[in-house]
C-alpha positions in Angstrom: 85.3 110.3 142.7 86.2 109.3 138.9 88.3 112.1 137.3 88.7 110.9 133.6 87.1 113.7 131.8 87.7 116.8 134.5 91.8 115.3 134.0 92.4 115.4 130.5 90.3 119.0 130.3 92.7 120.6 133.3 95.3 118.9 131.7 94.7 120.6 128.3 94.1 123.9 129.4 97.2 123.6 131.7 99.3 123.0 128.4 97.7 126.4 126.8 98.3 128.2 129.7 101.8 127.1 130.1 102.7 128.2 126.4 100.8 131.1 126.1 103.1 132.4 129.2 106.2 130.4 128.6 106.2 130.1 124.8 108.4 126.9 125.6 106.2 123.4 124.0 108.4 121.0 126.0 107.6 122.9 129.0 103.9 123.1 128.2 103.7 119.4 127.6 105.9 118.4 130.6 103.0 120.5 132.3 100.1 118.8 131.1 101.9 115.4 132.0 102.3 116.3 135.3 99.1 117.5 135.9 97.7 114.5 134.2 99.5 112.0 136.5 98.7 114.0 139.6 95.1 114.2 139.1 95.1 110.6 138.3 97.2 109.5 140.8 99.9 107.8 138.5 102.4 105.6 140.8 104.4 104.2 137.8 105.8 107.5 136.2 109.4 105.8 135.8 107.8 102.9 133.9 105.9 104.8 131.8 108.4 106.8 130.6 110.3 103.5 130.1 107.9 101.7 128.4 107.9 104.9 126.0 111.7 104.4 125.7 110.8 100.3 124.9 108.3 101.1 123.0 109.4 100.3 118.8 106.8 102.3 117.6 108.5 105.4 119.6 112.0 104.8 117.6 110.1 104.4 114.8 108.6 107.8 115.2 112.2 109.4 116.0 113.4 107.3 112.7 110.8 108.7 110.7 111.3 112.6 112.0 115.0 112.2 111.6 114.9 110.9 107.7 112.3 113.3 106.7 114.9 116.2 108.4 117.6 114.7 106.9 115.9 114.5 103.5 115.2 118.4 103.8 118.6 119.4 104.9 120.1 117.4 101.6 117.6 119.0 99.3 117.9 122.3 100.6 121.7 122.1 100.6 121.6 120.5 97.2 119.8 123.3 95.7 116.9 121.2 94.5 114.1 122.2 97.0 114.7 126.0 95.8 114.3 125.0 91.9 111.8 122.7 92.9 109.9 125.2 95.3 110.5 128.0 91.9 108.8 125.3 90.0 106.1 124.7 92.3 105.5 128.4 92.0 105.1 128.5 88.3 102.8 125.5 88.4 100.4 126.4 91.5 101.2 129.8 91.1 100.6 131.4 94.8 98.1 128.3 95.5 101.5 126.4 95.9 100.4 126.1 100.1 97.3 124.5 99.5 98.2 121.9 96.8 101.5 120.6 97.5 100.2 119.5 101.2 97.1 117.8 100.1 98.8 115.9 97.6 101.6 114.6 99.7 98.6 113.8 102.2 98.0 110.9 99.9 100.8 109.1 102.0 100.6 108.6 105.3 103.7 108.9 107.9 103.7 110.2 111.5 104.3 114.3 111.5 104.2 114.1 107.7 103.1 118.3 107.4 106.8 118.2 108.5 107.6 116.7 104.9 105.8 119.4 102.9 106.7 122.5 105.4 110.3 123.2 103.5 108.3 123.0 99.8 106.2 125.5 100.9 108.1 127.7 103.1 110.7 127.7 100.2 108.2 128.4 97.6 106.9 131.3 99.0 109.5 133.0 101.1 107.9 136.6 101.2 104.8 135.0 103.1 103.8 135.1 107.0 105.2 132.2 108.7 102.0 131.5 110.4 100.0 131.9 106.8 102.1 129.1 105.3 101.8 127.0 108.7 98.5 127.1 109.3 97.5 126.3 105.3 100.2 123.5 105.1 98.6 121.9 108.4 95.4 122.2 107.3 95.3 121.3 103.7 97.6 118.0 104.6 94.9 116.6 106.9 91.8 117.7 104.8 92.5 114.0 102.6 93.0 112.0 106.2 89.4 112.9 106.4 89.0 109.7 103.3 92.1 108.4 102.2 91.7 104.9 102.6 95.5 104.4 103.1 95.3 105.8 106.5 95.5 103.4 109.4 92.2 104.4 111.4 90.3 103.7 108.4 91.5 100.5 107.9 90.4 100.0 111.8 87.1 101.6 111.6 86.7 98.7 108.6 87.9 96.1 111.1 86.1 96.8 114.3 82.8 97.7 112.3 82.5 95.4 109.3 82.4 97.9 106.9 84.3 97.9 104.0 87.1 100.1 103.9 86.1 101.2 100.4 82.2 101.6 101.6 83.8 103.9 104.5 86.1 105.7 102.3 83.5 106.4 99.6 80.7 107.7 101.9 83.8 110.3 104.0 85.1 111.4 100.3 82.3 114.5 100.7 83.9 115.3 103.8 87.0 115.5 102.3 85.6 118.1 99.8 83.9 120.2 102.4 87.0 120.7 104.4 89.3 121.4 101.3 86.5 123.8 100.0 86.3 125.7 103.6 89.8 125.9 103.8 90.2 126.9 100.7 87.4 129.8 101.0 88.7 130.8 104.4 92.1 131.2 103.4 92.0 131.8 100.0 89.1 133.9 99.6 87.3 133.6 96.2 90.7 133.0 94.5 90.3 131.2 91.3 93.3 128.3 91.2 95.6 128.7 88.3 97.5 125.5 86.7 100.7 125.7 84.3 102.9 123.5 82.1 106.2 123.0 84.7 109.0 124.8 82.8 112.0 122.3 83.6 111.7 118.5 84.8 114.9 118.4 86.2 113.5 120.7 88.5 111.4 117.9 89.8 113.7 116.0 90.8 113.0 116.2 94.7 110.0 114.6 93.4 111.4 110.8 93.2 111.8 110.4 96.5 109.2 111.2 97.9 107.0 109.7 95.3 109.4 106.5 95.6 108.2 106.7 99.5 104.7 107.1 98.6 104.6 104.3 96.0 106.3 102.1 98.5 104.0 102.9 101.4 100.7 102.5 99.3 101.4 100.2 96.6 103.8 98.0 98.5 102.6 98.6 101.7 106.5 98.6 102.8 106.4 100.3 106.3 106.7 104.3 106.0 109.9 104.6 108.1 112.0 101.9 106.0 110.5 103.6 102.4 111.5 106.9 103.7 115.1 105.1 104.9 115.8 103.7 101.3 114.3 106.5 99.4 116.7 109.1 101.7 119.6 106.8 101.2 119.3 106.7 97.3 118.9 110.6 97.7 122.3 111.2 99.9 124.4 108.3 96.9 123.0 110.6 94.6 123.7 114.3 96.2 126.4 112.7 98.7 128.9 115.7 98.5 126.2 117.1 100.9 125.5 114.7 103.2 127.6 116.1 106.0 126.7 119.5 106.1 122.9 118.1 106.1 123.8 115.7 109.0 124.8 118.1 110.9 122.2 120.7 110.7 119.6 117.8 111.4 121.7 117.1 114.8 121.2 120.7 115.5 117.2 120.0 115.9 118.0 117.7 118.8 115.1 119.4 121.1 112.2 117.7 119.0 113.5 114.5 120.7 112.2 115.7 123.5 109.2 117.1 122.4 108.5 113.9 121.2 109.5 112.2 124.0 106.6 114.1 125.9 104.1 113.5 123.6 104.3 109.8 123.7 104.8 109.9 127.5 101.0 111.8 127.5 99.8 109.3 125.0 101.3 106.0 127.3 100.3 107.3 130.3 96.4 107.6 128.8 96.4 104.3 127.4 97.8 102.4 130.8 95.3 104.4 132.9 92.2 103.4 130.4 91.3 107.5 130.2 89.2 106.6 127.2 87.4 103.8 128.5 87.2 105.8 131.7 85.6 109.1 130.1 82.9 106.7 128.2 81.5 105.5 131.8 81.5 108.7 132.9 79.4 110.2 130.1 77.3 106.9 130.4 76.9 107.8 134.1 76.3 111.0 133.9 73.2 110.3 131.7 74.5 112.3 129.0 72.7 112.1 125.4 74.3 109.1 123.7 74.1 111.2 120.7 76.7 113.7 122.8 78.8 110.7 123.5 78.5 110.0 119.4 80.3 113.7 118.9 82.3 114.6 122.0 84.0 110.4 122.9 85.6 110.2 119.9 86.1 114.5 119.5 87.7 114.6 122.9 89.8 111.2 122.2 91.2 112.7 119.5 92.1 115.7 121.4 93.8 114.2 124.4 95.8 111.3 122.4 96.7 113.7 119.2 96.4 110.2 117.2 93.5 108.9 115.3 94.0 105.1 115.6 94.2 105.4 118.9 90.9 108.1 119.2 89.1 105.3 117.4 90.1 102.4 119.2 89.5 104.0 122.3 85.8 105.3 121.4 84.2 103.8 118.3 83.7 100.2 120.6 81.8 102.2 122.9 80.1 103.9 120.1 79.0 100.4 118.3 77.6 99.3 121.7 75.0 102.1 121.3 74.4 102.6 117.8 74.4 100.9 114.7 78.1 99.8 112.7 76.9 103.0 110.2 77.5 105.4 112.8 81.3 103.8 112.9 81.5 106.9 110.0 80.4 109.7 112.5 82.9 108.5 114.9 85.6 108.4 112.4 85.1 111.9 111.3 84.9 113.7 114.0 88.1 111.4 116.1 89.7 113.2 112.9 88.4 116.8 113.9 89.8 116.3 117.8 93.1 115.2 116.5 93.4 117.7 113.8 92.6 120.4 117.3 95.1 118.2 119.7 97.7 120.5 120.3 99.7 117.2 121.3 99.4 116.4 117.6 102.7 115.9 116.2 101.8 117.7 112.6 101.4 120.4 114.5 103.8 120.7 117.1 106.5 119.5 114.6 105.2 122.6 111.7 105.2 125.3 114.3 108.6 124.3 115.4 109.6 124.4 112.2 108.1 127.7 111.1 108.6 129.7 114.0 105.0 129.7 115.0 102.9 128.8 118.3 100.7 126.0 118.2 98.0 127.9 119.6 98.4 130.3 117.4 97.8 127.5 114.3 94.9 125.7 116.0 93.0 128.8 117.0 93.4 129.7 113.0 92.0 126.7 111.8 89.3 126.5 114.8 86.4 128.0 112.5 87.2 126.1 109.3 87.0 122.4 111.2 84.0 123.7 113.0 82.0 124.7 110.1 83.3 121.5 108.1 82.5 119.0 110.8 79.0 120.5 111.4 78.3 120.3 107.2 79.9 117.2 107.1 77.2 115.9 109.8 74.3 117.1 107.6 75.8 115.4 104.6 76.6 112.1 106.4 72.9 111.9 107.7 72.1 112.4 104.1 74.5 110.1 102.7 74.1 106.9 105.7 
């Protein structure tokens, strides 16, 4: 009996269940991995977790976390995130949580809501924890919906033969429906309000992260090694507080392992084909192929918490049913699934760092994505 689809659903709702009761994410995720490989029969756990450990885009990842931590620590130490977070304030005014993510959206970097979580946390100290997480998690992703910098789009334009900036320019109205939504849902009617910044200098947190942006999108220098050389030009410049950043980055030591787990779950469902494996199920099953259009790529995105691999896994199955336009559907909602994983590491990295639970974020945003991937459906079938 083929177990793809029943796994990775047991395996999910094990993880809730776990951290609704435990509160604990690496226990909920060791969960979910164990139940995965038991219901699957996994004989290779050892290699798997080894192959995570071999694996370069893994240390990249850790890279990546650590220097955008490290960053943080130095500019919170320094002083500049607080003038910087005051000047945000003035500029955004209390719309400071919804701007600052989406524009730092424009460049791409594994867990990058981590990046933006100290601006706005710092900004607006007085506000609930899980407020600012859920708006800085939701805001960041509403650009991955188009941005044509971001990886998956790049594949959807090479597995389909679209061009990326045919794909980009037909998603761009889903980009404004989920920014608009979000911004209704948690904003209200609130009517944004722009000013003049006050001080410059107080921007200064600004070069390097635009320095890593400009890098990653004009350069296309790899995000980990513009992050690296952006940091280190930070730390020659505020190096009286390295040390005491350093240190208080070591202190966060249990993300490893959260990230660790993640990757474990996301190896193990590559090496046992899940995706490929839940596509002949649905095929068997006699299921709609316009529910394999939604769901494939919405439950990809889900299980795997990554979008490049949520594509790759569905959108050749997709293309073997419908026409290349329908490549867009697939990208959108393999977005929605990953933006709902709650393997994701945006999310698992922002609730760690506010204080929050994850389930507590995605249940938040649940209505928002629904309502934005059902408009952005109409619109596509307008638009294709």
């Amino acid at each position: 009996m083929e177990l793809y689809t029943l796994s990775v659903v047991v395996s999910l709702i094990t993880i809730v269940i776990v951290q609704r009761t435990l509160k604990k994410l690496s226990l909920s995720l060791l969960s979910g991995v164990i139940v995965l490989f038991l219901m699957l029969r996994i004989p290779d756990v050892t290699e798997i977790a080894l192959r995570v450990l071999t694996s370069s885009s893994f240390w990249t990842l850790l890279s990546t976390v650590f220097l955008i931590y490290l960053l943080s620590s130095m500019m919170e130490a320094s002083g500049d995130y607080r003038k910087f977070s005051e000047e945000m304030r003035n500029v955004f005014s209390e719309n400071v949580d919804s701007f600052v993510p989406a524009i730092i959206g424009l460049m791409p970097m594994p867990g990058g809501a981590l990046f933006t979580a100290p601006m706005v946390k710092n900004s607006l100290p007085g506000e609930n924890p899980l407020r600012l997480a859920v708006k800085n998690y939701w805001f960041r992703h509403t650009v991955e919906f188009f941005w044509p910098m971001y990886p998956a789009v790049v594949l959807v334009s090479e597995l389909s033969d679209i061009r990326v900036g045919s794909i980009s320019s037909k998603l761009l109205p889903i980009f404004a429906i989920a920014f608009i939504t979000g911004w209704l849902f948690f904003n209200g009617r609130q009517t944004p309000r722009l000013s003049r910044p006050r001080f410059i200098s107080n921007l200064v947190v600004l070069l390097p992260i635009a320095g890593t942006g400009v890098m990653i999108l004009v350069f296309r220098i790899p995000g980990w090694f513009a992050l690296l050389l952006n940091t280190s030009g930070y730390i020659v410049f505020r190096r009286k507080f390295f040390l005491s950043a350093l240190k208080g980055t070591l202190k966060k030591w249990d993300v490893l392992i959260v990230l660790f787990l993640v990757y474990w779950y996301k190896v193990a469902i590559d090496t046992m084909g899940v995706g490929e494996g839940i596509a002949r199920e649905f095929v068997k099953w006699n299921l709609s192929p316009w529910l394999l259009l939604v769901f494939l790529p919405f439950i990809s995105g889900i299980s795997t918490g990554i979008t490049q691999a949520a594509v790759g896994i569905s959108l050749p199955v997709v293309l073997s049913m419908f026409s290349k336009e329908y490549a867009i559907y697939t990208y959108m909602f393999a977005v929605g699934g990953v933006i709902l994983s709650p393997v994701h590491l945006c999310v698992v990295l922002s609730a760690d760092f506010f204080g929050v639970e994850v389930f507590e974020i995605l249940k938040k945003i649940l209505f928002p994505l629904v309502l934005t991937l059902l408009l952005g459906t109409l619109v596509l079938g307008v638009v294709l």
